[in-house]
C-alpha positions as CSV (number, residue, x, y, z in Angstrom):
1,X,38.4,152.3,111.1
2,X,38.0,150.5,107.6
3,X,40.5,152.9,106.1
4,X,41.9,156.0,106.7
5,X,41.6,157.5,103.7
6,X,39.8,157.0,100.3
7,X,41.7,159.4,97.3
8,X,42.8,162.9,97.7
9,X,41.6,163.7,94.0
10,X,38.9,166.1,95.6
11,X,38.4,167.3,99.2
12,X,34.8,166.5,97.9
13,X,36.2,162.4,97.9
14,X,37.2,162.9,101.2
15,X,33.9,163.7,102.5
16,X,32.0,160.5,100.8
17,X,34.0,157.4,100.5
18,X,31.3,155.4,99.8
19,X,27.6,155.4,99.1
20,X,25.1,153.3,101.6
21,X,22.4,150.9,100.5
22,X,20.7,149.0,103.8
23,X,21.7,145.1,103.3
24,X,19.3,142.5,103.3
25,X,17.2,142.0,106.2
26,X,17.1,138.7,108.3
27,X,14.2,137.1,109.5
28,X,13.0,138.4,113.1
29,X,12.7,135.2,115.1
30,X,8.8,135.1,115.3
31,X,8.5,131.2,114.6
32,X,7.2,129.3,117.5
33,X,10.0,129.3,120.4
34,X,8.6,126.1,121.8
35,X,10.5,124.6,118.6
36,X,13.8,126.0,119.4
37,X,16.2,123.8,122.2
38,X,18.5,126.5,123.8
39,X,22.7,125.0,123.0
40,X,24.3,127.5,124.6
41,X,24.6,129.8,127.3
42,X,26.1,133.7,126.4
43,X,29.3,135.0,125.6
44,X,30.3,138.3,125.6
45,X,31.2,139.0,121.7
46,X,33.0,142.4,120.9
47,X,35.1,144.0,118.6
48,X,37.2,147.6,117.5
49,X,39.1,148.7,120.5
50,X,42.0,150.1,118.6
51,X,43.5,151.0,121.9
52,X,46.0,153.9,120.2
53,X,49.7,155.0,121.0
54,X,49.1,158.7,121.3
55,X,52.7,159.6,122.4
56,X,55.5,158.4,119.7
57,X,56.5,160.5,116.9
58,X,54.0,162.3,115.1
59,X,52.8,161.0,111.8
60,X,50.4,162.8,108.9
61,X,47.9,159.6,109.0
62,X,46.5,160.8,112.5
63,X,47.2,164.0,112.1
64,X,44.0,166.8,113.1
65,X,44.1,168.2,109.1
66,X,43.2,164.8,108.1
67,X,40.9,164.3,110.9
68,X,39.2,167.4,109.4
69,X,38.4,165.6,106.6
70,X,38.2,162.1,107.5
71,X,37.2,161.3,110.8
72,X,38.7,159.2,113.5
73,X,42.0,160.0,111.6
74,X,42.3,161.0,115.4
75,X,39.7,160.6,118.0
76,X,39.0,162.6,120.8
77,X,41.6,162.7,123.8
78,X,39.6,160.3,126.2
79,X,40.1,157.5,124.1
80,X,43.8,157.1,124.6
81,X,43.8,157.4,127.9
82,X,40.0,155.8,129.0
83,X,39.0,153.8,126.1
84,X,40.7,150.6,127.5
85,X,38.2,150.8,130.4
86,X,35.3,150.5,128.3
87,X,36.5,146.7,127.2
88,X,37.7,146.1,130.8
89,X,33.6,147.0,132.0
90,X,32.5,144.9,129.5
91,X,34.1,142.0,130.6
92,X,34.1,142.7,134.2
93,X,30.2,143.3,134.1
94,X,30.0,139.5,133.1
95,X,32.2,137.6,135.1
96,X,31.0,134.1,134.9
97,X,30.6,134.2,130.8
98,X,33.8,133.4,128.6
99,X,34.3,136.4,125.6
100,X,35.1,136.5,122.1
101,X,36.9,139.6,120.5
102,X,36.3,139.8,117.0
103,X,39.4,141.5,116.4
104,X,41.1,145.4,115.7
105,X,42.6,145.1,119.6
106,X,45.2,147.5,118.5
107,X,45.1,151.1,116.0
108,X,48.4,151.7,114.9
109,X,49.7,147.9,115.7
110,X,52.4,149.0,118.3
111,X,53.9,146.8,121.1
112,X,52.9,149.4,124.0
113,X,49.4,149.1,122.7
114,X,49.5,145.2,123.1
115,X,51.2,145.7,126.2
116,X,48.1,147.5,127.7
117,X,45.7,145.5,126.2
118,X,46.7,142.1,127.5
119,X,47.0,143.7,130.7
120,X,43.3,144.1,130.6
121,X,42.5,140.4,129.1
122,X,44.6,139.2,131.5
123,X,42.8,140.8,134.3
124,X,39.5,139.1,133.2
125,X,40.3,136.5,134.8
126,X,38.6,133.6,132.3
127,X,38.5,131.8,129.0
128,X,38.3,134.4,125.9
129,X,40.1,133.9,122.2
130,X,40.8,137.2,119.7
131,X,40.7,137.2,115.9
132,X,43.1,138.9,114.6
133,X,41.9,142.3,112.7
134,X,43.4,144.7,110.5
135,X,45.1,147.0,112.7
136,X,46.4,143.6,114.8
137,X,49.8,143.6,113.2
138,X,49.5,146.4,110.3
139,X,50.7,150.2,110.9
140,X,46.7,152.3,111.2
141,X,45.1,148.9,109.6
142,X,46.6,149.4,106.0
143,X,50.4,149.7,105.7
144,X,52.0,146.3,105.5
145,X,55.6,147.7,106.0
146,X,58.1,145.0,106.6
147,X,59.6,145.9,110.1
148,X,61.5,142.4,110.2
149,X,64.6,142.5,107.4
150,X,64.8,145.9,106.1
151,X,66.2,148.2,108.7
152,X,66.6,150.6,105.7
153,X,63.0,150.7,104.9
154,X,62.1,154.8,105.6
155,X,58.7,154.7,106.2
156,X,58.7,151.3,108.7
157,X,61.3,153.3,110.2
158,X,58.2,156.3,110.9
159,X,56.1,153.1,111.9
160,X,58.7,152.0,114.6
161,X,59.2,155.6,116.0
162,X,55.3,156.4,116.1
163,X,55.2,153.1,118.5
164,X,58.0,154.6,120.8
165,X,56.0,155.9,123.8
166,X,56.9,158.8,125.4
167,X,58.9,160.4,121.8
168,X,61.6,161.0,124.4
169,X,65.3,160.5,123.2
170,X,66.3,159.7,126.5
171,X,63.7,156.7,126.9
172,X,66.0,153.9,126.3
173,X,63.6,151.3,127.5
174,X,61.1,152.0,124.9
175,X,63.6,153.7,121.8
176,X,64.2,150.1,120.1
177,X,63.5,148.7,116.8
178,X,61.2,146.5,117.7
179,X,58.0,148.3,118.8
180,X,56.3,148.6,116.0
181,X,53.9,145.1,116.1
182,X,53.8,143.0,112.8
183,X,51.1,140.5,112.3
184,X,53.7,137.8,113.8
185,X,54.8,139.7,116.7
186,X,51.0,139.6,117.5
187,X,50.7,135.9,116.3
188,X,53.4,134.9,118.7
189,X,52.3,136.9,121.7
190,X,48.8,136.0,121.3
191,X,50.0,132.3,121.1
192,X,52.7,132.4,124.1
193,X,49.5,134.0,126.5
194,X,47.1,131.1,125.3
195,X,49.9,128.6,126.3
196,X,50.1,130.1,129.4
197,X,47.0,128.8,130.7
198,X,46.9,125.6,132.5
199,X,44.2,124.1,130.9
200,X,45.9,124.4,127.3
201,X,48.5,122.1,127.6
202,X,50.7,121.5,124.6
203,X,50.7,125.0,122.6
204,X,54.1,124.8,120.5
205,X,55.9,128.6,119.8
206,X,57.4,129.3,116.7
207,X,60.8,130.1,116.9
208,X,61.1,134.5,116.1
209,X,62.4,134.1,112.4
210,X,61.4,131.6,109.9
211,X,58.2,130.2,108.1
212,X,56.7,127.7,110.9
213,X,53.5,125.9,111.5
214,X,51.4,125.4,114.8
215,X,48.1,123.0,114.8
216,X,47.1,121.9,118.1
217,X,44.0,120.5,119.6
218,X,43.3,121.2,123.4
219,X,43.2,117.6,125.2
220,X,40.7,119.1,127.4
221,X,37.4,118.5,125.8
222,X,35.9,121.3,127.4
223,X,38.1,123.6,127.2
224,X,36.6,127.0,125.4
225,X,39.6,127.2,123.2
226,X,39.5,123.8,121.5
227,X,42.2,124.0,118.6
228,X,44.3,126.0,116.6
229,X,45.7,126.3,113.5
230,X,48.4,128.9,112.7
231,X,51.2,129.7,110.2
232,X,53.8,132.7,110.7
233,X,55.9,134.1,107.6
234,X,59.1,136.6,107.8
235,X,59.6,139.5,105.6
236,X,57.1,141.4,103.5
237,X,55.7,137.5,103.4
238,X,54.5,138.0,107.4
239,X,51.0,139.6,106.4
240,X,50.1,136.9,104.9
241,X,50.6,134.7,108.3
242,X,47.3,133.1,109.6
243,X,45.9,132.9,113.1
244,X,42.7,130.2,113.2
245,X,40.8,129.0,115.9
246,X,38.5,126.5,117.1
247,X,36.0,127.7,120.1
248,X,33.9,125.4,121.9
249,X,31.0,127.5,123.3
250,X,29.9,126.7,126.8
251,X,26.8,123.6,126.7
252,X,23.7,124.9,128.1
253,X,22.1,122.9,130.6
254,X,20.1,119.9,128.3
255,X,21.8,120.7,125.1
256,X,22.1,117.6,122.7
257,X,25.0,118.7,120.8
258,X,27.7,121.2,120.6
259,X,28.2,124.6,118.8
260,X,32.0,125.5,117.4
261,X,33.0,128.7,116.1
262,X,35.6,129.0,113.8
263,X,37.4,131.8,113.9
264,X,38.9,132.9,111.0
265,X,41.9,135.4,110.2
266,X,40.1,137.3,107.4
267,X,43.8,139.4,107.2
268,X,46.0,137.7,104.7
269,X,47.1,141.0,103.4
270,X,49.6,140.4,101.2
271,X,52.7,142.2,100.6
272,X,53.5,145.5,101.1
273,X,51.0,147.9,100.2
274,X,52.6,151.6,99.3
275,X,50.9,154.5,100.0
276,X,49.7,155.7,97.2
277,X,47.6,152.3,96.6
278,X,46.3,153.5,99.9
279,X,45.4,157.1,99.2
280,X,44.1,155.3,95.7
281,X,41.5,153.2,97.9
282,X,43.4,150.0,97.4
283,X,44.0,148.6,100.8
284,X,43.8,145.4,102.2
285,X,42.6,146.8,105.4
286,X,39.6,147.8,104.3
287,X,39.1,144.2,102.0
288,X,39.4,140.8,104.1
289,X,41.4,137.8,102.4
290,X,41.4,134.3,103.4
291,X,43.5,132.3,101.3
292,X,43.5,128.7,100.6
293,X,46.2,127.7,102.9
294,X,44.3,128.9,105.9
295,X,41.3,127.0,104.5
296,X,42.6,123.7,103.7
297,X,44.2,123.6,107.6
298,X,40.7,123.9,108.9
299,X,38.8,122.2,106.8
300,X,39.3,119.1,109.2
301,X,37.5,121.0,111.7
302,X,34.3,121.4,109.8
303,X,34.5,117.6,108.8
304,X,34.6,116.5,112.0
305,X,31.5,118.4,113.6
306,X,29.4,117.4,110.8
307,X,30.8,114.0,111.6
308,X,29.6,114.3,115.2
309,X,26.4,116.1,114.4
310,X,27.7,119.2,116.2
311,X,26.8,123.1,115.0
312,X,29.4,125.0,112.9
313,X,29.5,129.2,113.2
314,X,31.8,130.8,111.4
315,X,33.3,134.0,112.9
316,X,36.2,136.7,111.7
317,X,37.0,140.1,111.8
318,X,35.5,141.3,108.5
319,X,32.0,142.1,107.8
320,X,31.1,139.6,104.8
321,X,30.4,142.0,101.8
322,X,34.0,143.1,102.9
323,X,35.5,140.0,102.1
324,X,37.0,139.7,98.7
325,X,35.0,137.9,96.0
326,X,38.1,135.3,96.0
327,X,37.4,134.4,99.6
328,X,34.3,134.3,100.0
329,X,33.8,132.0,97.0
330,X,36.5,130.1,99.2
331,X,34.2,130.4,102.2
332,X,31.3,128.9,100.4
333,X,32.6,126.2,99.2
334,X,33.9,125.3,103.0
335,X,30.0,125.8,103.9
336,X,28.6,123.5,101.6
337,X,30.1,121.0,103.9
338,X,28.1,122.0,106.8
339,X,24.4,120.7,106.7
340,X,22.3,123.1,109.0
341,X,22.0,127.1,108.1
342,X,24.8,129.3,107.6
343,X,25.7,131.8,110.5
344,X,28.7,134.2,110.7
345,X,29.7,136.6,112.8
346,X,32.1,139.9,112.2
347,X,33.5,143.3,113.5
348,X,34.9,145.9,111.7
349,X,32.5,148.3,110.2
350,X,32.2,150.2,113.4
351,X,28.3,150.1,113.4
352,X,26.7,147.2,114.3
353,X,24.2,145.6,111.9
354,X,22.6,142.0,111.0
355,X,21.7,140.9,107.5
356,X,21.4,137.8,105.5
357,X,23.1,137.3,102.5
358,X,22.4,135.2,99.4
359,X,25.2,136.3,97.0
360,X,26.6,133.5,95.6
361,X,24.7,130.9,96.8
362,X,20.6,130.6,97.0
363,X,22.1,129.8,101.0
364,X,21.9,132.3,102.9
365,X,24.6,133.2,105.6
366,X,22.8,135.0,108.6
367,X,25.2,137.6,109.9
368,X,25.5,139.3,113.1
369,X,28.3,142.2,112.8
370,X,28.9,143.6,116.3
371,X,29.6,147.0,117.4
372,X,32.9,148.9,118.1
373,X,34.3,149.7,121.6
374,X,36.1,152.9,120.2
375,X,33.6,155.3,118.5
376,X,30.0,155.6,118.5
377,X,27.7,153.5,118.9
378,X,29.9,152.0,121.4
379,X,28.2,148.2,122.4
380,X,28.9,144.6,122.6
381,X,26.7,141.8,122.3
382,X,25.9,138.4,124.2
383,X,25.7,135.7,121.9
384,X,23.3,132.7,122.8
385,X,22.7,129.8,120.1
386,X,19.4,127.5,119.6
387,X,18.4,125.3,117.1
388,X,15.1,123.3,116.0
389,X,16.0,120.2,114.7
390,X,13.1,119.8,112.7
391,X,12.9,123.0,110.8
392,X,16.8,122.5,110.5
393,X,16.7,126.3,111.3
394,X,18.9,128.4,114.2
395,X,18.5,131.3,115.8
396,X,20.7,133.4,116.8
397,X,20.1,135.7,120.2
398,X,22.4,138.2,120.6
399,X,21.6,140.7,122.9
400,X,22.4,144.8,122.7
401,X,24.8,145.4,125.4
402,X,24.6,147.2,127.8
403,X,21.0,147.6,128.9
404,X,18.8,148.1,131.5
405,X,15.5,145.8,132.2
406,X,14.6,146.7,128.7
407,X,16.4,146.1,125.0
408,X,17.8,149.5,124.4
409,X,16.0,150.8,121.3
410,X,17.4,154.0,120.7
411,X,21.1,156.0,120.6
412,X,19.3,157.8,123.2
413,X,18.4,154.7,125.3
414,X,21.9,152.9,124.8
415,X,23.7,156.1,126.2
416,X,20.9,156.2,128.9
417,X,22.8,152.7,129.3
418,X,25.9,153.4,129.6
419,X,25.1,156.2,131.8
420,X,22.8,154.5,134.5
421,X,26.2,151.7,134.8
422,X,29.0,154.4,134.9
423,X,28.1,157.5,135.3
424,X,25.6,157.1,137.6
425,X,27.6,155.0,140.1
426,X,29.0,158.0,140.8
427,X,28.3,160.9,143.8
428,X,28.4,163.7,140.8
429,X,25.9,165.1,138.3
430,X,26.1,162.8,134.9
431,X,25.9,166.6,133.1
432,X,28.6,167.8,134.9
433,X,30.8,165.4,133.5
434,X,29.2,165.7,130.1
435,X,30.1,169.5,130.0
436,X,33.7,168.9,130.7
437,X,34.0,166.0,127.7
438,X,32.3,168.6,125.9
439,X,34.5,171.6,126.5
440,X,37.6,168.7,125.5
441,X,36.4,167.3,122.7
442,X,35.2,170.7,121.0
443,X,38.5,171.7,121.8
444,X,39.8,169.4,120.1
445,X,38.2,169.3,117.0
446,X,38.9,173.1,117.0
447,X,42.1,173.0,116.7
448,X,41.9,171.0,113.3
449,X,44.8,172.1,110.8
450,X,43.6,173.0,107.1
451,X,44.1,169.9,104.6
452,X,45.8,171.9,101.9
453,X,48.6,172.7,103.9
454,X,48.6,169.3,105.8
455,X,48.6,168.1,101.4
456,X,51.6,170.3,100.7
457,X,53.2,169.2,103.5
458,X,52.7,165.7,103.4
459,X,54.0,165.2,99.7
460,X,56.7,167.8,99.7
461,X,60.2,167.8,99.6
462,X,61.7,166.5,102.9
463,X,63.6,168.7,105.3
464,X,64.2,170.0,108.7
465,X,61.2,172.4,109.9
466,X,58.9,171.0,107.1
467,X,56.6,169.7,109.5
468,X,56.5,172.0,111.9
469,X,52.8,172.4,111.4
470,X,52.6,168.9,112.4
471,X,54.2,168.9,115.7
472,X,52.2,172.0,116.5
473,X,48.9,169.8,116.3
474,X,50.4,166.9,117.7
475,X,51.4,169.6,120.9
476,X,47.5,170.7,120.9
477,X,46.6,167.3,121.4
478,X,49.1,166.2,124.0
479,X,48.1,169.5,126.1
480,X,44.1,168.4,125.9
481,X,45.6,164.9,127.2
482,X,47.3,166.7,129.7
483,X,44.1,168.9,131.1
484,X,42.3,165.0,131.2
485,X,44.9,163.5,133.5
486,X,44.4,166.7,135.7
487,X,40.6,166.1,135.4
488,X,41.5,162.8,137.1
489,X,43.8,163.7,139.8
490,X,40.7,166.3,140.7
491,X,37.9,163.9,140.8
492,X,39.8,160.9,142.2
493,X,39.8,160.2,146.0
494,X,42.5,161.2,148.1
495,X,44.0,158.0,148.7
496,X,43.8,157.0,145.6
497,X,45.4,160.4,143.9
498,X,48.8,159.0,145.7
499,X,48.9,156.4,142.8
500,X,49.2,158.7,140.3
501,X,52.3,159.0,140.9
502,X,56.0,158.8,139.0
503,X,59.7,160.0,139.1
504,X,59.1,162.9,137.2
505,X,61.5,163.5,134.2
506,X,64.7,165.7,135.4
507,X,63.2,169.0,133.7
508,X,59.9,168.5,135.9
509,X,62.3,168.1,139.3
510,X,61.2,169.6,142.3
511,X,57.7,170.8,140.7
512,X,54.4,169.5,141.5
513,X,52.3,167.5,139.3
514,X,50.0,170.3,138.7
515,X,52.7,172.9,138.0
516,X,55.2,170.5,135.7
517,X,52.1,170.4,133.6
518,X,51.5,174.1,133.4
519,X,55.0,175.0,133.0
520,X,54.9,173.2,129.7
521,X,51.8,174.1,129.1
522,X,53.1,177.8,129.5
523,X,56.1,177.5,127.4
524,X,56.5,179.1,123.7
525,X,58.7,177.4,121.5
526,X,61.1,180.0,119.8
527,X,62.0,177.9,117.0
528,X,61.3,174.2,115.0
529,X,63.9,172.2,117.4
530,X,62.1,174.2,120.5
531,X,59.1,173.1,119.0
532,X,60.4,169.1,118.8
533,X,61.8,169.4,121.9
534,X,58.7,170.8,123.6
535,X,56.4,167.8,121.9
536,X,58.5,165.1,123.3
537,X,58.5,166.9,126.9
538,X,54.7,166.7,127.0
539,X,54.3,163.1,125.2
540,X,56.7,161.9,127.5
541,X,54.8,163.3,130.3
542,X,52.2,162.0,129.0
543,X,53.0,158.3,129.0
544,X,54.5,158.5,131.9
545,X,51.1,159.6,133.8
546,X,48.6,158.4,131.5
547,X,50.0,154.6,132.1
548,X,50.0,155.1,136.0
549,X,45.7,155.7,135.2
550,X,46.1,151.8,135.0
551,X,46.7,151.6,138.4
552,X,43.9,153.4,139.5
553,X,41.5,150.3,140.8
554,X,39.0,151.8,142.8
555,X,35.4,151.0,141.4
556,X,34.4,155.1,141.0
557,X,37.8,155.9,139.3
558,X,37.2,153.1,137.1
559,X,33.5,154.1,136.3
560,X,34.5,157.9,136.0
561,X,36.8,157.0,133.3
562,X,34.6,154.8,131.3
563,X,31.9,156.9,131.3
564,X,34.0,159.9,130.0
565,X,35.4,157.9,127.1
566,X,31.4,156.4,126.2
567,X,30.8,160.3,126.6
568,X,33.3,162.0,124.4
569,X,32.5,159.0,121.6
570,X,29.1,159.9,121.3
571,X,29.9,164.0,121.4
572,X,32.3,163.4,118.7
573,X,29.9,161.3,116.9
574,X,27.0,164.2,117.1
575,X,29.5,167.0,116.4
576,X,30.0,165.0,113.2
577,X,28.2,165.6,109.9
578,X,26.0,162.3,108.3
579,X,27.9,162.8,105.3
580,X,31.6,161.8,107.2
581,X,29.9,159.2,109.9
582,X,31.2,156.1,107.7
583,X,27.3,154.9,107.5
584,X,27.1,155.4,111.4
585,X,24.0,157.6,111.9
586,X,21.4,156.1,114.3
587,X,18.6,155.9,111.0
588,X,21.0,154.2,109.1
589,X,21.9,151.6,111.4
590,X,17.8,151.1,112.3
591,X,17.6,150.2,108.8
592,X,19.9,147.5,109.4
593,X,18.3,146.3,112.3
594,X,21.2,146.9,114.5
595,X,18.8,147.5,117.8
596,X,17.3,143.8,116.9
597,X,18.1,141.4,119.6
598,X,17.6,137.6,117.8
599,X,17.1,136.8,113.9
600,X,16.2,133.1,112.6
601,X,18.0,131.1,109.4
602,X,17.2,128.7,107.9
603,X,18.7,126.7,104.4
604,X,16.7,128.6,101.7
């Protein structure tokens, strides 16, 4: 999410980090649609996977205690192992439409997390671009710990061994210091996929250490992913690297001009924030910056449409109001360049909303902030641009995802949704499966640790057995993982349990996969390195099965899982009180006109 924490002053704090006032509404799209020429056809816009390494070394950030307190700290078991499936039936569900990920791919920015992740963009199959978010090369979103020159550096040590899958000391293949993912690690993996593509000829890497540039425009003129601009920085500098893009959204048929987006990287963080400015509430997670480097290289972009008469939209990862004051005064002055309305689109907030803003500037910026694909309500949208010329006004259609032959209107109906696509593929009663996410999610928020001994803990004195308590919850939650993968292997069809398959670690020889899980499952640690010992065991079992669920291709499997991760996101989400939903209760969210489908702007 936004952040993690706000200030541990009061436990009171942690229960209301900040107050809600609905933003300013947009207008509804009730002008004349005779007046309005279609540009575009759809794309599939989403945003906030945070697929999350659940299986390194333990850390306080995600521990249960804090999730007590502060939710999504940790989420509920389904989402490490199914919540990649959710994005892959998203895209999958619209095969012929190109997609747009507003950013926050990754949680704790960890190179098995990317791993998995392109895996499922790569699968697609067709054109798509990602903004980078928070979490897309920062530890949880708001550490900027540099992983690049300081190999002394204590706590990006913690980062690197939280992104070890598996927190097994034998794992050699993934016990290096190079797992946790910086802002360029993700820069230069983003970049060296987008080169891959035939039709993007031309894409220069940087080299892996230095400051370096990349602009390049695609000589394909039209290509989807029509130009970017980049610039990666070593050190506690790399933060402060820049990922832009130019998109060129698909004509529709008798369109007379074209519509760009620029995509921005709203994650110039800075340098190296400490934790203590985090705890404080100072994060530049939670904040977007664009700085004026990253402007001035795509200001060319913006001439150059106006030039041609084409439509600008602006697009990042950031909600507006989240955008520092500096940058968006820096983003206006860009827009006074462009000469029809204002549009923007964003991520981030978790909730969904559109608004239009006029601070600033009598302008107003129309903005459509899209859902997460991580915790409730989980939706993406398909964006669709037409203008009228004469009014000099556009509307924007972008359309509640997914749905039946009806806009979805309600929680209730969106779930319905979900449901009727997944679930109910599937030869099984939808509240059968319901129960068990249920029973697991309950479960897990059960087994919660208090937050004064998480607080004690936390800021004491190091040494051995101090954290004990910590490994205990971290064991709680790889055993629920544990009872999920079993779920699996039940419901899955016989052929198809064969591929959950793996050479079992040399302590699980000769057992079954049922019974290696209960042995462990059965064991009682006698002491703290019993206790370490046994955590690694079951997180290393963990990786080892929960990454052969990738395999599993068969449509039901695939639809079994994603409904069970939509499931336990919305059970966690009710189990939650309004006062700790981070603004994401249903009337809230009506009040923002988040179940609205299209909304008109126009220059005043």
């Amino acid at each position: 999410m936004m952040l993690r924490l706000c200030t541990l002053a009061s436990t009171a704090a942690l229960s209301a980090c900040a107050s809600f006032a609905p933003q300013p509404a947009p207008d509804a799209g009730s002008e004349a649609a005779a007046a309005y020429q279609t540009l575009t056809t759809p794309i599939v816009a989403l945003g906030d996977t945070q697929e999350h390494e659940p299986t390194g070394w333990p850390l306080y950030d995600n521990d249960s205690a804090v999730d007590a307190y502060v939710e999504v700290a940790q989420r509920p078991p389904e989402q490490p192992l199914f919540g990649r499936r959710i994005m892959e039936w998203a895209l999958q569900a619209h095969p012929d439409e190109h997609f747009l990920h507003l950013g926050d791919v990754l949680d704790m920015s960890c190179r098995s997390e990317a791993q998995r992740m392109s895996r499922v963009f790569n699968a697609a199959g067709r054109a798509g671009a990602i903004l980078p978010g928070n979490h897309d090369g920062l530890m949880f979103g708001i550490y900027g710990y540099s992983i690049l020159d300081d190999v002394l550096n204590r706590d990006a040590q913690k980062w690197n061994q939280a992104c070890r899958r598996g927190a097994s000391l034998e794992d050699k293949a993934h016990k290096s210091e190079n797992e946790a993912f910086s802002k360029r690690d993700f820069i230069q993996m983003y970049l060296a996929g987008q080169a891959a593509v035939p039709s993007q000829p031309g894409i220069k890497l940087p080299p892996p250490k230095g400051s370096h540039r990349v602009s390049w425009s695609n000589p394909n003129a039209e290509a989807f992913l029509s130009g970017i601009e980049a610039h990666v920085l070593d050190g506690y500098a790399y933060a402060d690297s820049f990922l832009a893009q130019r998109i060129k959204l698909p004509r529709a048929p008798g369109a007379t001009r074209d519509v760009f987006v620029i995509g921005l990287d709203t994650n110039q963080a800075g340098p190296l924030v400490s934790s203590w400015d985090t705890l404080m509430g100072r994060s530049p997670g939670s904040i977007g910056h664009v700085n004026l480097d990253q402007v001035r290289a795509l200001t060319h972009w913006v001439t150059e449409a106006m030039r041609q008469g084409d439509l600008v939209i602006f697009a990042g990862h950031h909600n507006w109001r989240a955008l520092g004051l500096p940058s968006r005064l820096l983003l206006r002055n860009l827009m006074s360049q462009v000469t029809h309305p204002l549009v923007y689109l964003s991520a981030h907030t978790h909730r969904g909303f559109w608004a239009a803003h006029r601070e600033l500037d009598i302008r107003p910026v129309l903005e459509l902030n899209v859902s997460s694909l991580s915790d409730w309500p989980i939706a993406y949208r398909r964006i669709s641009f037409a203008y009228d010329e004469a009014a000099n006004r556009i509307k924007v259609r972008g359309e509640l995802m997914p749905r039946g032959e009806q806009a979805v209107q309600s929680d209730a109906e969106l779930l319905a949704a979900w449901e009727a696509q997944t679930c109910g593929t599937l030869d099984m009663p939808v509240e059968a499966i319901r129960a068990v996410d249920h029973e697991l999610v309950h479960k897990q928020r059960e087994s919660r640790g208090n937050l004064i001994g998480w607080l004690l803990k936390r800021f004491g004195p190091d040494c051995e057995g101090c954290d004990a308590t910590l490994y205990e919850h971290a064991q709680a939650y790889q055993d629920a993982m544990l009872d999920a993968i079993l779920q699996v292997k039940q419901f899955v069809s016989t052929d198809t349990r064969a591929q959950i398959k793996a050479e079992f670690p040399k302590w699980c020889k000769g057992s079954s996969f049922d019974e290696c899980i209960s042995a462990l499952r059965a064991e009682q640690p006698s002491d703290y390195a019993a206790q370490v010992d046994l955590f690694r065991r079951k997180a290393k079992l963990v990786d080892l099965l929960g990454n052969h669920l990738d395999d599993l291709a068969e449509p039901r499997a695939k639809a079994y899982m994603t409904c069970r991760a939509v499931q336990a996101a919305k059970i966690d989400f009710d189990a939650t009180e309004d006062t700790r939903n981070e603004n994401r209760s249903e009337a809230k969210r009506r009040t923002e006109r988040f179940f609205l489908s299209e909304a008109t702007v126009g220059m005043d």
